[in-house]
C-alpha positions in Angstrom: 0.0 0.0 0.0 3.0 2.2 0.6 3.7 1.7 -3.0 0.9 3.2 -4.2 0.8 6.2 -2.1 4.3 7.1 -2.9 2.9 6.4 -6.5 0.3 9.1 -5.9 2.9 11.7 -4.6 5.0 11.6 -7.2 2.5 12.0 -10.0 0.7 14.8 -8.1 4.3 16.5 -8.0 4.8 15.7 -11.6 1.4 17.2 -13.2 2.0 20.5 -10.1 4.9 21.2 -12.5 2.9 20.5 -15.9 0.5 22.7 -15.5 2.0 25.6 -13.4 2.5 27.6 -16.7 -1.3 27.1 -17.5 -2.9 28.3 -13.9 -0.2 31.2 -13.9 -1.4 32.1 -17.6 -4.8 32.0 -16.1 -4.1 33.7 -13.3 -2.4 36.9 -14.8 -5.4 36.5 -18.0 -8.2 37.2 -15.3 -6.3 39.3 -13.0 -7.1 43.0 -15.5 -10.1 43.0 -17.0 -9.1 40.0 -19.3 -5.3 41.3 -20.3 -2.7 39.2 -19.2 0.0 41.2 -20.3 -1.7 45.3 -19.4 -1.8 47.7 -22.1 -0.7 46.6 -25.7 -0.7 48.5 -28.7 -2.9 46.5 -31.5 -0.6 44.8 -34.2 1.1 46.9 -36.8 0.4 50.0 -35.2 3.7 50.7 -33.8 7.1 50.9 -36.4 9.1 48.2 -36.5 13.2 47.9 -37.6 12.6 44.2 -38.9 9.5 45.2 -40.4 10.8 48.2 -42.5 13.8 46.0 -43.6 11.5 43.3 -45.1 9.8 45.7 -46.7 12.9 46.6 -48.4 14.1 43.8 -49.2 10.7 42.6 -50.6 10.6 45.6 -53.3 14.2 45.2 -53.8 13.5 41.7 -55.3 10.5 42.7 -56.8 12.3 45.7 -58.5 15.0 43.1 -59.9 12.5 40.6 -61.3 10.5 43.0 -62.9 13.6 44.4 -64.5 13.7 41.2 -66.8 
């Protein structure tokens, strides 16, 4: 019987660590008003280095295959 309950203790330990990551993403998701991570700017609105350099490099090929 000692087996078993040693058994038990271990896997509670074992899925405590799984899913820490998941109640602390809940946790910080409920905690304001359904933002886990506080005030973010929507997507694209703010300028981006690697964004401007794929730009350029996109019309820079495009440039060079309409060339032909």
């Amino acid at each position: 019987m000692g087996e078993i309950i040693e058994l038990l203790v271990i896997m509670l330990i074992i899925a405590t660590v799984a899913f820490a990551p998941l109640a602390y993403f809940i946790h910080k998701y409920t905690q304001k008003n359904g933002q886990p991570f506080g005030e973010t700017e929507p997507h694209g609105d703010s300028p981006s280095l690697v964004n401007d350099l794929a730009e350029t490099a996109i019309h820079f090929v495009k440039s060079k295959l309409g060339k032909k």
